[in-house]
C-alpha angles and dihedrals in degrees: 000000000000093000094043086055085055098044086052087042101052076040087060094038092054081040092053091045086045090054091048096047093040098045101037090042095096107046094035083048083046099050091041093053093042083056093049099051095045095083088043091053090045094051083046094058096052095050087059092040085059095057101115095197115069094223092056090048098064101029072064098051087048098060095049093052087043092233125152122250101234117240113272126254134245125252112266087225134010126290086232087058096060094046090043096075091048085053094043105119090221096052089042106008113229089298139040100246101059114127102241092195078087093087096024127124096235100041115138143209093292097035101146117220090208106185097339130132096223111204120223081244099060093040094053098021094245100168135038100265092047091057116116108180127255125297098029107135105223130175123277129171120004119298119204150138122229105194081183117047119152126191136187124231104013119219098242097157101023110190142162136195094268099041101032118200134319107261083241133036119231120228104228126175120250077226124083156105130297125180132160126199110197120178136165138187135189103242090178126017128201098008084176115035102292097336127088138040134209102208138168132214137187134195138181131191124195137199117188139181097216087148097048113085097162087079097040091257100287129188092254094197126358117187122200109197113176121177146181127194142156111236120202136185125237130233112271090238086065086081114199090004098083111149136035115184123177136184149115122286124187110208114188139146093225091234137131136243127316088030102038124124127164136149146177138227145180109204145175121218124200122192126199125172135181116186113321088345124105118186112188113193110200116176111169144184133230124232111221120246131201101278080232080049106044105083085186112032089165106045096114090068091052102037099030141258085252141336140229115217124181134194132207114196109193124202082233101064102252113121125204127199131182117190120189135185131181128179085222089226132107140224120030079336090073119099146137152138137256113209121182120172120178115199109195137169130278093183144046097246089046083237088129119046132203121212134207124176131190115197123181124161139026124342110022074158143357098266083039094054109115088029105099103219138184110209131177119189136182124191139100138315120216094173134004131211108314 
């Protein structure tokens, strides 16, 4: 009995082990497991805590909690509409090296245009984003320096029906200098909502003897010619016509009798353009002098009732220009000029210009004006037509 007792006892005994065992196994497995992994979870969030890129960090943290990276979302807009605007030729021109303060708001006299294909808008502000305030001096016509100009004949003894000649003649050299400065600036903008521009606009053309010691180097012929004009945009259904300006301009040489000559004219100026063609229409109108006052009184049959001039902007960076004037009479009475300059690059970003111009024809300059002259000049060119 006793050791049956035993032997039951020492049965309940294993049996109590057993319970306990048995009973407390899944909780005690559970707590030491839970001890074990702690130092690996806390190496694994450091590991993710180490993680410099922000992507990289959560797709870690992620992983650790077992959730599931949502599925990513589409772009809002194209990804063609985000790379149009960077190969737009007006953000960054038809190559990388143009200059974009060209068509920037705050560009200023000696902006270069560099290969870019320069819009009429952009040249006279014609629409809301091209407007760069007032006051802001911007290029014109063309402005240059011809170290080499030749001319024949040369105008040694100038003269007109009023002045006469000069009681000498000069000799002056075929060779010289020729160089033009040409500026404008807005003085009022909108004058109509966002439509029309009072500007104002200055050039200067110069003829020097530098060669020609004998005579101590003298400005042969300088010509002044301020302007003022109002400048509007045309409606879009015009098609190629999209500006028409209008003003006064004063041309003179500031000298005195017998060499004084000096007009003024009221004009209107279209301009048309296609592409990288520009076509300006100026037809102008002469206001009547004093015959004791007019040194030239027939300078419109010499230099022209109006003038065409068209430009041709290439992607390249040469720019081509072809002014023509013409009296609009007939007979004797029928007399003009052809002038063509190229301005074309010297180097590879179009930042330095070199300029050629062919003259043939009456009024090369205003002392010039009733001497038919052919002219051929070679220089550099620091803006072209704008």
């Amino acid at each position: 009995m006793r050791q049956g007792y035993v032997k039951q006892g020492r049965v309940k005994q294993g049996r109590v082990k057993q319970g306990l065992l048995g009973g407390r196994a899944p909780w005690a497995a559970g707590l030491m497991l839970s001890a074990l992994s702690l130092p690996v979870a806390a190496q694994d969030l450091s590991r993710c805590a180490a993680e410099a890129d922000d992507a990289a960090r959560l797709r870690c943290y992620d992983a650790l909690s077992g959730r599931q990276p949502a599925a990513p979302a589409l772009p809002a807009t194209p990804p063609a509409a985000t790379v149009a605007p960077e190969a737009a030729p007006r953000e960054r021109g038809l190559d990388a090296n143009v200059d974009r303060q060209a068509t920037a708001p705050d560009g200023g006299l000696f902006v270069r245009s560099g290969r870019s294909t320069q819009t009429l808008s952009q040249r006279w502000e014609l629409d809301g984003d091209d407007k760069r305030g007032t006051f802001v001096p911007l290029p014109y016509k063309p402005t240059y320096i011809l170290p080499a100009f030749y001319a024949s004949p040369v105008n040694d003894n100038p003269s007109s029906p009023t002045r006469g000649g000069s009681s000498a003649s000069v000799p002056y050299e075929q060779t010289e200098v020729k160089f033009q400065l040409s500026f404008k600036t807005k003085l009022w903008q909108n004058l109509t909502a966002d439509n029309g521009d009072i500007w104002f606009g200055y050039t200067q053309q110069s003829n020097w003897q530098l060669y020609n010691r004998d005579q101590s180097a003298p400005f042969r012929e300088t010509n002044y010619e301020p302007e003022a004009y109002a400048s509007f945009r045309m409606p879009a259904s015009f098609g190629p016509w999209k500006m028409l300006n209008g003003g006064i301009v004063h041309q003179s040489n500031g000298r005195a009798d017998p060499l004084s000559r000096s007009w003024n004219r009221l004009f209107l100026l279209f301009g048309l353009e296609s592409g990288p063609y520009s076509l300006l229409i100026k037809p102008w109108y002469r206001i009547e002098e004093d015959a004791g006052k007019d040194d030239n009184p027939d300078i419109e049959d010499y230099m022209g009732r109006g003038e065409a001039l068209g430009i041709y902007r290439s992607p390249r960076g040469h720019v081509f220009s072809l002014q023509l004037r013409h009296s609009l009479r007939g007979g004797d009475r029928s007399r003009g000029s052809a002038k063509l300059d190229w301005a074309f690059p010297l180097t590879e970003n179009g930042g330095l210009k070199g300029h050629l111009q062919l003259f043939s024809g009456y009024g090369q300059s205003m002392i010039d004006y009733n001497l038919y002259m052919n002219a051929i000049g070679i220089g550099l060119s620091l803006t072209e037509w704008q």
